[in-house]
DOFIKE-612691 format. One record per residue (C-alpha): x, y, z; chain; residue number from 1; residue in three letters. Coordinates in steps of 0.25 Angstrom, whole numbers, plus 5000, padded with zeros to 4 digits. Example, Ala and Ser with C-alpha at 12.3 -4.5 7.8 and 13.67 -1.06 7.14 Angstrom:
BEGIN
<<5049 4982 5031> A 1 ALA>
<<5055 4996 5029> A 2 SER>
REM end
This chain:
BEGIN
<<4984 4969 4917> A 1 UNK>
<<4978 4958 4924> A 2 UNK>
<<4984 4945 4929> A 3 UNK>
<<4981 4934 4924> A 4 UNK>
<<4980 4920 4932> A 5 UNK>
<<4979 4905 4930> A 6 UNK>
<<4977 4896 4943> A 7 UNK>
<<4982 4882 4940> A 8 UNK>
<<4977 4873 4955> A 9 UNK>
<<4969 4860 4958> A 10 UNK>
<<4963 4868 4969> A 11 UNK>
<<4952 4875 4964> A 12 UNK>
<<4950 4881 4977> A 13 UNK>
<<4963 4888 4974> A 14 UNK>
<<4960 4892 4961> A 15 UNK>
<<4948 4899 4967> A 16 UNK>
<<4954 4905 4978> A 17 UNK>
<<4967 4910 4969> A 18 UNK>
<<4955 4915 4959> A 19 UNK>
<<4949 4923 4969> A 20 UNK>
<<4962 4930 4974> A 21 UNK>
<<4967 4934 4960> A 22 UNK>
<<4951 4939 4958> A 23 UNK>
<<4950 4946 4972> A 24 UNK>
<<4966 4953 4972> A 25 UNK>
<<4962 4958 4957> A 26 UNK>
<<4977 4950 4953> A 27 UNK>
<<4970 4945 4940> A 28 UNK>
<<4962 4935 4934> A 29 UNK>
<<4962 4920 4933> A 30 UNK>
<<4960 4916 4920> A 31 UNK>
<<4961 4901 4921> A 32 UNK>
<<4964 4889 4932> A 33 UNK>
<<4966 4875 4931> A 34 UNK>
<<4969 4863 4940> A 35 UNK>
<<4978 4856 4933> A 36 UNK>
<<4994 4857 4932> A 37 UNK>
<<4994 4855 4916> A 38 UNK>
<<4981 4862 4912> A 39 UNK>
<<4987 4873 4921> A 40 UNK>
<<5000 4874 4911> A 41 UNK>
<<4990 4874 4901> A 42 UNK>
<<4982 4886 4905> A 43 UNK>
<<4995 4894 4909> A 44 UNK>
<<5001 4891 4895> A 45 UNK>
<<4988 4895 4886> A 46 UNK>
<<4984 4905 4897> A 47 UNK>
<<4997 4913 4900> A 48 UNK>
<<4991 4919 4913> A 49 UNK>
<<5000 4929 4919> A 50 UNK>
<<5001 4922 4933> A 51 UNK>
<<4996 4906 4937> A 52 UNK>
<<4996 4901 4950> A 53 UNK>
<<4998 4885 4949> A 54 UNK>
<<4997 4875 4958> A 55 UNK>
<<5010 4868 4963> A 56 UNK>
<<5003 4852 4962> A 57 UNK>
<<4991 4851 4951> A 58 UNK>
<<4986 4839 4944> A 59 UNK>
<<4992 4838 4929> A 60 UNK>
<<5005 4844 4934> A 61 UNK>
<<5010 4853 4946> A 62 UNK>
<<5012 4866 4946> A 63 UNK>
<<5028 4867 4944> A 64 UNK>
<<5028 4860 4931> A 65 UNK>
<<5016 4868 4925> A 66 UNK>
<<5025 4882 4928> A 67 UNK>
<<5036 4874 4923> A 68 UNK>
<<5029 4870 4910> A 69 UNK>
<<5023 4884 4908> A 70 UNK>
<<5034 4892 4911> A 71 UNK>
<<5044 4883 4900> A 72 UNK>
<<5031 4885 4890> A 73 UNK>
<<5035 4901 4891> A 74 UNK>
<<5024 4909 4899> A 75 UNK>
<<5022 4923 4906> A 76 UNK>
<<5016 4917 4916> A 77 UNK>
<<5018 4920 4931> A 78 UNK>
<<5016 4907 4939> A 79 UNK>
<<5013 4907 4954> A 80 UNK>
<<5012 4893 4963> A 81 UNK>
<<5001 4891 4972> A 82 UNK>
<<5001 4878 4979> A 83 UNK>
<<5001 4873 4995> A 84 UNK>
<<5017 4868 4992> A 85 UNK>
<<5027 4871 5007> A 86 UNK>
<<5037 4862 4998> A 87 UNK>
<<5050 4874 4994> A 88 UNK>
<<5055 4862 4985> A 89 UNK>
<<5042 4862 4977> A 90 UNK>
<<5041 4878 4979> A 91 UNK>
<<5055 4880 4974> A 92 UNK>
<<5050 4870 4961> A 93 UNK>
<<5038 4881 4958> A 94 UNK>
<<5048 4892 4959> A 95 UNK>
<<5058 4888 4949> A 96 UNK>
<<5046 4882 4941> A 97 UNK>
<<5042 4897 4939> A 98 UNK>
<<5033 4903 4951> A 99 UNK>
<<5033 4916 4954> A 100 UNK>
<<5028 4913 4968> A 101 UNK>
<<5021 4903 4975> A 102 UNK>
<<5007 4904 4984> A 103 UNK>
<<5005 4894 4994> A 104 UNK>
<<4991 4887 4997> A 105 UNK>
<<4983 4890 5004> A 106 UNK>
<<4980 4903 4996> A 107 UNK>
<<4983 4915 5004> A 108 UNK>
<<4976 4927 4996> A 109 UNK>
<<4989 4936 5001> A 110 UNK>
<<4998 4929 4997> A 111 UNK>
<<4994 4925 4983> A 112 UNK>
<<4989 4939 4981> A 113 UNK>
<<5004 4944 4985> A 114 UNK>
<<5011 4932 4975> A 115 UNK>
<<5003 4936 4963> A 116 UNK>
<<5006 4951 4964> A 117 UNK>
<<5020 4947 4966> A 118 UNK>
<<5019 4939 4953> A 119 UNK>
<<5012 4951 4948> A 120 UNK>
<<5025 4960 4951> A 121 UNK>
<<5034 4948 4945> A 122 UNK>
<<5026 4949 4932> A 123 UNK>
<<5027 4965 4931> A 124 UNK>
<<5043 4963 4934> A 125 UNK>
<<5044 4953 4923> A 126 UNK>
<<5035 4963 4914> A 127 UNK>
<<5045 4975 4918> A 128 UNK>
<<5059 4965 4916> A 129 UNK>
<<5054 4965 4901> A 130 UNK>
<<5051 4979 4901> A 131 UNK>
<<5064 4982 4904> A 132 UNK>
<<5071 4973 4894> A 133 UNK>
<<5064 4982 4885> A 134 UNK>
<<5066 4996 4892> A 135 UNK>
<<5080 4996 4900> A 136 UNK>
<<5091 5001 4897> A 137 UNK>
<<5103 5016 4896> A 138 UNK>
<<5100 5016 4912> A 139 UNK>
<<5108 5029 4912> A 140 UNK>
<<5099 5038 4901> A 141 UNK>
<<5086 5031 4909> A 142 UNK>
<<5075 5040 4914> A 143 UNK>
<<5076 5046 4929> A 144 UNK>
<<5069 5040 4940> A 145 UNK>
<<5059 5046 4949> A 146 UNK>
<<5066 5048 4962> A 147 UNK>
<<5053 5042 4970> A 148 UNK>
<<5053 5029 4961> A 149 UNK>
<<5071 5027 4963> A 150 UNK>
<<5067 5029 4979> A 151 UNK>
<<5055 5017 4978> A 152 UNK>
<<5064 5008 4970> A 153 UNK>
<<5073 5011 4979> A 154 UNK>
<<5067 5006 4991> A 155 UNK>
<<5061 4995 4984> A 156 UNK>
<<5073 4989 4978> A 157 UNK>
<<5080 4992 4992> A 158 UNK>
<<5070 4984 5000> A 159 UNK>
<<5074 4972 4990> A 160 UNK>
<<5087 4972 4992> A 161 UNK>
<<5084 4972 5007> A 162 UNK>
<<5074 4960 5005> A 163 UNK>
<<5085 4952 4999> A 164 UNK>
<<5095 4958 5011> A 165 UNK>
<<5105 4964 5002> A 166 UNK>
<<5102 4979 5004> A 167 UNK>
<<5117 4981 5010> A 168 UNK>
<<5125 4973 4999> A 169 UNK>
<<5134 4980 4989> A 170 UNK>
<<5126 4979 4976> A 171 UNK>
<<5113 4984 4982> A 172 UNK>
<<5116 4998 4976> A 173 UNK>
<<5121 4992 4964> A 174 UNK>
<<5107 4983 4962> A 175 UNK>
<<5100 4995 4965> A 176 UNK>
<<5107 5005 4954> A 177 UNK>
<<5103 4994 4946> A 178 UNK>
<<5088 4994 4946> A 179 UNK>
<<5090 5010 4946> A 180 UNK>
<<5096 5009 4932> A 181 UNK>
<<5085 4999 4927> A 182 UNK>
<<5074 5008 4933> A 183 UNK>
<<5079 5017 4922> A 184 UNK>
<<5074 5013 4908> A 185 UNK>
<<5081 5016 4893> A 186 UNK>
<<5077 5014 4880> A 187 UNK>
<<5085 5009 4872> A 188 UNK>
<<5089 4994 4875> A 189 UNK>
<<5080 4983 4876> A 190 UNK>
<<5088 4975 4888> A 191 UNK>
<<5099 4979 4899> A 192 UNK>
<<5111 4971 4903> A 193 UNK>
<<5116 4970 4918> A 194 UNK>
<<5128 4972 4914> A 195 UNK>
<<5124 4987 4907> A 196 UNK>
<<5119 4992 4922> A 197 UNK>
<<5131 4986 4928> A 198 UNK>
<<5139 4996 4918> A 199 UNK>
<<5129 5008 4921> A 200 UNK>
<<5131 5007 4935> A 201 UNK>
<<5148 5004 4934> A 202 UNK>
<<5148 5016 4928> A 203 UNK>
<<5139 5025 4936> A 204 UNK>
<<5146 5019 4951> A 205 UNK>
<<5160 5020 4942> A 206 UNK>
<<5163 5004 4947> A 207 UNK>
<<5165 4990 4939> A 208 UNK>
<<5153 4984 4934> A 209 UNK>
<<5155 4972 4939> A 210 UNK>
<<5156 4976 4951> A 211 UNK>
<<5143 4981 4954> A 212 UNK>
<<5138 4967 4944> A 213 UNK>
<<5147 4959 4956> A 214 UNK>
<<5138 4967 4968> A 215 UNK>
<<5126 4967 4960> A 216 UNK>
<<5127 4952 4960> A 217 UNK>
<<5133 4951 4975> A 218 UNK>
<<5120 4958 4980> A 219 UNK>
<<5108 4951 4971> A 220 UNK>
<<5117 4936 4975> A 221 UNK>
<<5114 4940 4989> A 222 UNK>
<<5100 4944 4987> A 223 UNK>
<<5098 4930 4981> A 224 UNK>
<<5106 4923 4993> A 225 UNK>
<<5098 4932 5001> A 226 UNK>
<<5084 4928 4995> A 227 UNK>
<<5088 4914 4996> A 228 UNK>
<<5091 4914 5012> A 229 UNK>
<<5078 4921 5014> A 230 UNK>
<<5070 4908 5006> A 231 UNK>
<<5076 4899 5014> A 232 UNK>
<<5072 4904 5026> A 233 UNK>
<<5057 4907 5021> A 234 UNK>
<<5055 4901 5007> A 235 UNK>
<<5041 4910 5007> A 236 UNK>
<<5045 4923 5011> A 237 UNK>
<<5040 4935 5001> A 238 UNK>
<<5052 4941 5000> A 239 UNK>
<<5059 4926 4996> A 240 UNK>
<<5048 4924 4987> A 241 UNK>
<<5048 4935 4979> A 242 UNK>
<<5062 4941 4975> A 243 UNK>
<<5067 4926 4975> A 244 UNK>
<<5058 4927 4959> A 245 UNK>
<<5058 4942 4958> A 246 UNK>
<<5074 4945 4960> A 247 UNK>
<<5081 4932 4957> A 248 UNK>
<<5078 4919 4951> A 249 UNK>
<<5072 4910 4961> A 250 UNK>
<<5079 4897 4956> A 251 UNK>
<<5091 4905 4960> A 252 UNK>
<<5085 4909 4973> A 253 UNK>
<<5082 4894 4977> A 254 UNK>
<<5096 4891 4973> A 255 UNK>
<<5102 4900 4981> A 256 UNK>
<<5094 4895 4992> A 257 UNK>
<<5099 4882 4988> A 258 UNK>
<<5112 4886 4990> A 259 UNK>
<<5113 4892 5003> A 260 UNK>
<<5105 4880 5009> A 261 UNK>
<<5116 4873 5004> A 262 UNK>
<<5108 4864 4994> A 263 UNK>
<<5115 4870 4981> A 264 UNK>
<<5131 4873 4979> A 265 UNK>
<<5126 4884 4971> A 266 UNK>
<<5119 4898 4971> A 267 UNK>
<<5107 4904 4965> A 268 UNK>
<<5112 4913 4954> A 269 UNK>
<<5106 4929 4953> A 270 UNK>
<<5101 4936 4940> A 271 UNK>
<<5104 4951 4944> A 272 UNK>
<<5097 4956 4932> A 273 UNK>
<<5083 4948 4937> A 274 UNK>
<<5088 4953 4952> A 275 UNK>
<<5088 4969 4948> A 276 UNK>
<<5075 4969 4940> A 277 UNK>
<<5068 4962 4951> A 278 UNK>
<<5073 4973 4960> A 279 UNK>
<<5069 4984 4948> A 280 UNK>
<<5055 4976 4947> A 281 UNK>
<<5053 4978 4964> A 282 UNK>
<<5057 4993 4960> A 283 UNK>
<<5045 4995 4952> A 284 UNK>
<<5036 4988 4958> A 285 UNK>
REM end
C-alpha cells in the first residue's frame, strides 16, 4: 500500500521540492500540507497520514510540541523533522518528542529518499512486533527453517552485532539463539515472555537461566555504551542514527551519552526484548 504523507513547513519552496521527491521516488502520496504549527496538528489528527515531515520553527507553534500534542492524542503516525537546526540540544528535544529521523535543510534528494524508507522499515517492524504478539509461541514444535534464509539472518544479525562492536562478547551467541527461536512461530499463545526463551534455552545448553538473562544483558548494556560513544563522536552517523530508535530507546541512548560525558550520575537503561526484535526485524528485512 501506498504511503501516505502530510508536509507541515512555512517554506513553500520546501513543500514543493519534498512533493516532488516523494512524487519522483514513487515513496507515496501527499495528500495535504500546511504552513502553520497548529493547523498542522490539525491536519495530522483528522488526517492520520502514515508519515509527516514537519518543520522544527513554524508560526502558531513549532514543530516539537505539535509531535508532542499529536503523539499524547494517540496516532499511528510516523513523524520525520526537516529543518536547517545544527543545535544537538534542540535535535535531542525532536528526538524525545517522537522523531523517527531528522533531514537537514537544505533538502538533499538522497538523503531524504534514504530517511523515509528507513522510516518505511520502521513501520513494517512495528507492523511485524504486533504480528508476532499474535503468532509466537512453543518455539520447540515451530516449523524448520530453510537452511539458505538461517545463513542470511545469520550474516545480517552478525554484521549488527559488529556495528555496535560486541561480535566478540559472551552473550552474542546467546542473543543470536534468541532471534533463532522467535524466527520460529507457534500457534497457540497470543504473546511470549523473555523469561520463557530464557528457560528454552537453559535447558537445551543444560545451564542456569539466569545466566545466560545476566550475559544477555552484559552484551545489549554494551551495545548501548557502545552506540552512545559513537554519537558522541559524530551525532549524524547512519549507523548512530538508526539503531539508536530501531534497537534501544533513544531517551536511553542520550542518557547514556549523558553519563559517559560525565553530565549524568546515571546510565541509560536497555529493553532487551525491544533490542532482540529489532535484531529479528534487520533479519527479515
Amino acid at each position: 500500500m501506498s504511503l501516505r504523507f502530510v508536509i507541515v513547513d512555512d517554506d513553500a519552496g520546501i513543500c514543493r521540492i519534498l512533493q516532488r521527491i516523494i512524487k519522483q521516488n514513487e515513496l507515496g502520496v501527499v495528500i495535504e500540507e500546511c504552513n502553520d504549527g497548529l493547523k498542522g496538528e490539525k491536519v495530522i489528527k483528522e488526517c492520520q497520514p502514515d508519515i509527516a515531515l514537519v518543520d522544527l520553527l513554524l508560526p502558531g507553534q513549532d514543530g516539537v510540541k505539535l509531535i508532542e500534542k499529536v503523539t499524547a492524542a494517540g496516532t499511528n503516525t510516523s513523524f520525520i523533522m526537516v529543518s536547517e537546526a545544527t543545535s544537538e540540544q534542540l535535535i535531542t528535544q525532536a528526538y524525545e518528542a517522537g522523531i523517527e529521523f531528522f533531514i537537514h535543510k537544505p533538502i538533499n534528494v538522497i538523503e531524504t529518499v534514504s530517511v523515509i524508507n528507513k522510516v518505511r522499515e520502521h513501520r513494517k517492524l512495528k507492523q511485524l512486533m504486533s504480528l508476532m504478539q499474535e503468532t509466537i509461541s512453543q518455539f520447540s514444535h515451530a516449523r524448520p527453517v530453510d537452511e539458505g534464509a538461517k545463513n542470511t539472518q545469520k550474516s545480517r544479525i552478525y554484521k549488527v552485532f559488529s556495528d555496535l562492536g560486541i561480535i566478540g562478547e559472551a552473550g552474542v551467541k546467546d542473543i543470536y539463539r534468541m532471534v533463532q527461536l522467535l524466527t520460529k512461530q507457534g500457534t497457540e499463545s497470543k504473546s511470549y515472555q523473555l523469561i520463557d526463551i530464557y528457560q528454552e534455552m537453559a535447558e537445551e545448553l543444560e545451564q542456569d537461566a539466569k545466566s545466560i538473562e545476566q550475559r544477555v544483558r552484559r552484551t545489549t548494556m554494551k551495545g548501548l555504551h557502545n552506540l552512545a560513544n559513537v554519537g558522541i563522536d559524530d551525532y549524524y552517523n547512519e549507523t548512530f542514527q538508526s539503531h539508536s530508535s530501531s534497537l534501544f530507546d533513544f531517551k536511553e541512548v542520550r542518557q547514556e551519552m549523558n553519563f559517559i560525558q560525565g553530565k549524568s550520575q546515571y546510565r541509560g537503561k536497555i529493553n532487551v526484548k525491544k533490542f532482540i526484535e529489532g535484531l529479528l526485524f534487520l533479519a527479515e528485512h
